[in-house]
Structures are given as structure tokens and as C-alpha cells.
C-alpha atoms as a printed R data frame, in Angstrom:
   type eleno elety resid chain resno        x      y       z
1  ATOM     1    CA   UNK     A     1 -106.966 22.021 142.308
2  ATOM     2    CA   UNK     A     2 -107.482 18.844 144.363
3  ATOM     3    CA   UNK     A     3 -104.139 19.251 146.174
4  ATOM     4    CA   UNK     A     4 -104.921 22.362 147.654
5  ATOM     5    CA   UNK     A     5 -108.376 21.009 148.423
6  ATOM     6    CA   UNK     A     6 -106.776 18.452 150.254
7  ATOM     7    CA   UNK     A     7 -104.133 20.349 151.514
8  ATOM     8    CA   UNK     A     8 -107.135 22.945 153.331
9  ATOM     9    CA   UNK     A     9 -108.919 19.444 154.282
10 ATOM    10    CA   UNK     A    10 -106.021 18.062 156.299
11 ATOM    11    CA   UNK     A    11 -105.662 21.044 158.893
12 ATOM    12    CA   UNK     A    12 -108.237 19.853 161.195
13 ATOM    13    CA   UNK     A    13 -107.991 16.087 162.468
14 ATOM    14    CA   UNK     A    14 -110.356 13.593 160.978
15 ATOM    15    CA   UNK     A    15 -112.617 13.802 164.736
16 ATOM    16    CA   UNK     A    16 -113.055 16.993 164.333
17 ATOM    17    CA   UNK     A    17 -114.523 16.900 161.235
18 ATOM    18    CA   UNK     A    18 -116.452 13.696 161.946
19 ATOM    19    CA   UNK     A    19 -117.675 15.561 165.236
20 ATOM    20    CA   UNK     A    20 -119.061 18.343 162.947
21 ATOM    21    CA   UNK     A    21 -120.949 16.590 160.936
22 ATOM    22    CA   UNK     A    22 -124.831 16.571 162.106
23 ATOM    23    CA   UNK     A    23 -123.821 17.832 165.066
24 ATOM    24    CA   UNK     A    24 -127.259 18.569 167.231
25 ATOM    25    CA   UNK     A    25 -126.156 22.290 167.774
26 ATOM    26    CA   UNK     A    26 -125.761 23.143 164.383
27 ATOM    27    CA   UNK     A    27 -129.103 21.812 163.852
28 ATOM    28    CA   UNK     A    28 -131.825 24.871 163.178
29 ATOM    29    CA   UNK     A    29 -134.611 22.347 163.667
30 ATOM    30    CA   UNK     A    30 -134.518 20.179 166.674
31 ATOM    31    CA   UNK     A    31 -137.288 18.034 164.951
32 ATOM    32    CA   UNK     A    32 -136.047 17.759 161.853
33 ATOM    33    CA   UNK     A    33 -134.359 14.355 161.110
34 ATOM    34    CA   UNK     A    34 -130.835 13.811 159.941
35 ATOM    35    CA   UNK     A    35 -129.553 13.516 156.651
36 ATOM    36    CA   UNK     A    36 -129.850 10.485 155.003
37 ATOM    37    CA   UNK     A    37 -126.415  8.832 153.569
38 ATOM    38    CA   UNK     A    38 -127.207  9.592 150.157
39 ATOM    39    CA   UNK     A    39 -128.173 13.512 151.129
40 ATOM    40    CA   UNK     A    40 -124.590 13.709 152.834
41 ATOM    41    CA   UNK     A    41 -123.354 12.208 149.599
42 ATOM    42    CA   UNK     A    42 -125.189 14.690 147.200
43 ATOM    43    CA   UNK     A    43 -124.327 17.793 149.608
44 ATOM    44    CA   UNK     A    44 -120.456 17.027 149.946
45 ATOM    45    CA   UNK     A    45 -120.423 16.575 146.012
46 ATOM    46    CA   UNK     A    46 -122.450 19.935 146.194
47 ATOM    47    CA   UNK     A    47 -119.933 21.651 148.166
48 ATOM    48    CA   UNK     A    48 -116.898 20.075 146.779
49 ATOM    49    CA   UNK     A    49 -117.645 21.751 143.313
50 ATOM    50    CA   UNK     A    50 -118.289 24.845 145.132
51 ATOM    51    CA   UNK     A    51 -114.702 24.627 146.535
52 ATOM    52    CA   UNK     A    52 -113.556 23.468 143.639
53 ATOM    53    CA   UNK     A    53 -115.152 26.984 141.895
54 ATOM    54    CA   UNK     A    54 -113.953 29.450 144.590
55 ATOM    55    CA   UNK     A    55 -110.537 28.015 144.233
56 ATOM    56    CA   UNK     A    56 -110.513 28.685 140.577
57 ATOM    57    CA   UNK     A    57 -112.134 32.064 141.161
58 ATOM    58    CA   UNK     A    58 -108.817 32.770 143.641
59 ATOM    59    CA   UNK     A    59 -106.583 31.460 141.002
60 ATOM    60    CA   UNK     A    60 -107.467 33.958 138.299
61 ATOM    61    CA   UNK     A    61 -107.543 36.704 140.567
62 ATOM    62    CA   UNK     A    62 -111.230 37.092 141.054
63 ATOM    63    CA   UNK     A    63 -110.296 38.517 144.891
64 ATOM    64    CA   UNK     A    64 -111.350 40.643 147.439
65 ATOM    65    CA   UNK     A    65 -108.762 42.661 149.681
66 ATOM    66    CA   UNK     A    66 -109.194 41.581 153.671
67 ATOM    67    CA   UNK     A    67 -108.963 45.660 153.656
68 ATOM    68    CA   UNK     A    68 -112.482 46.382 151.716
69 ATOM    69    CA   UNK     A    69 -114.299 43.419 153.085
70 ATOM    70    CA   UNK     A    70 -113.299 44.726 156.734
71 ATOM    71    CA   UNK     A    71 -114.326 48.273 156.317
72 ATOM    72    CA   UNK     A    72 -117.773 46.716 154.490
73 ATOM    73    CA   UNK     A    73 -118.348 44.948 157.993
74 ATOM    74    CA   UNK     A    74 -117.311 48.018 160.018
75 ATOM    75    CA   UNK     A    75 -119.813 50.051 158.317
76 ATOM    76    CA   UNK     A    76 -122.979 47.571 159.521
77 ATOM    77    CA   UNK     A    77 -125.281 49.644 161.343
78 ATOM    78    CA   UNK     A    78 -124.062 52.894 160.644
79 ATOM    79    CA   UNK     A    79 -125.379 55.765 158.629
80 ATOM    80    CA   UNK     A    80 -122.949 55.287 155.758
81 ATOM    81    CA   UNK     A    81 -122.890 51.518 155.090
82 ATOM    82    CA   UNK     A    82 -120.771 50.717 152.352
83 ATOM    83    CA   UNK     A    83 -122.107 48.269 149.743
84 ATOM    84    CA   UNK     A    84 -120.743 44.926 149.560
85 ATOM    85    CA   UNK     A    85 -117.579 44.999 147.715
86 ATOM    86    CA   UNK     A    86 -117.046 43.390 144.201
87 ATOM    87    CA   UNK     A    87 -114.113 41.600 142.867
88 ATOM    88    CA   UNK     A    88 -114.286 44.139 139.742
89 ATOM    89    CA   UNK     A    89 -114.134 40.640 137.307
């Protein structure tokens, strides 16, 4: 699992990512205060094992076809929205 992490980690340089992080205009508070080290720590762990689980999901074929999940969008705001579509496992 960890080399495809890495492999999805590596496809944007290292100041991009570093430029991402806490940047002010992802920020949905302008007062609240940054994260603390240890809060970046516990919510990279956090999503890590999230990645980690989606991956595995992928793997055994828990998927979704581009194909549904674009006519689910498409139908947004109409009178026959479609309801969000299921892997079926």
C-alpha cells in the first residue's frame, strides 16, 4: 500500500505541498489560530489511515464508475436527482 501512497505523494513538488499547508485562504476562520505541530501530526496520521483505507477499498473492488458518479452530479438541482451512488459492496 505505501508505494502507491508514495507514488500519489510524489506528483506534486515538495513547495507545493509545503505551500498548502495552513495556507491563509484555505482558512474558514480568519481568527482562528493555526495548528499546533502536534495537531498537524495527529491529522496527517488521521488522513494517512484514511488513504491507507480508500486504497484498500479500490483494491478489492469497492468502486464507483466515473459514469454513475457524473450523471449523480448532473442531476443536482433538477427534478429527478439521482441518489448518491453505492459501490454495491
Amino acid at each position: 500500500m505505501s508505494g502507491a501512497k508514495t507514488q500519489l505523494a510524489t506528483r506534486r513538488p515538495a513547495a507545493y505541498l509545503a505551500g498548502m499547508d495552513g495556507a491563509p485562504h484555505l482558512q474558514d476562520d480568519p481568527n482562528e489560530q493555526p495548528e499546533t505541530a502536534e495537531e498537524r501530526e495527529r491529522r496527517l496520521a488521521s488522513e494517512d489511515a484514511m488513504i491507507d483505507q480508500a486504497l484498500a477499498s479500490a483494491a478489492a473492488g469497492r468502486t464507483v464508475s466515473f459514469e454513475a458518479v457524473k450523471a449523480w452530479v448532473d442531476s443536482w438541482d433538477t427534478d429527478h436527482e439521482l441518489p448518491q451512488p453505492r459501490s454495491g459492496r
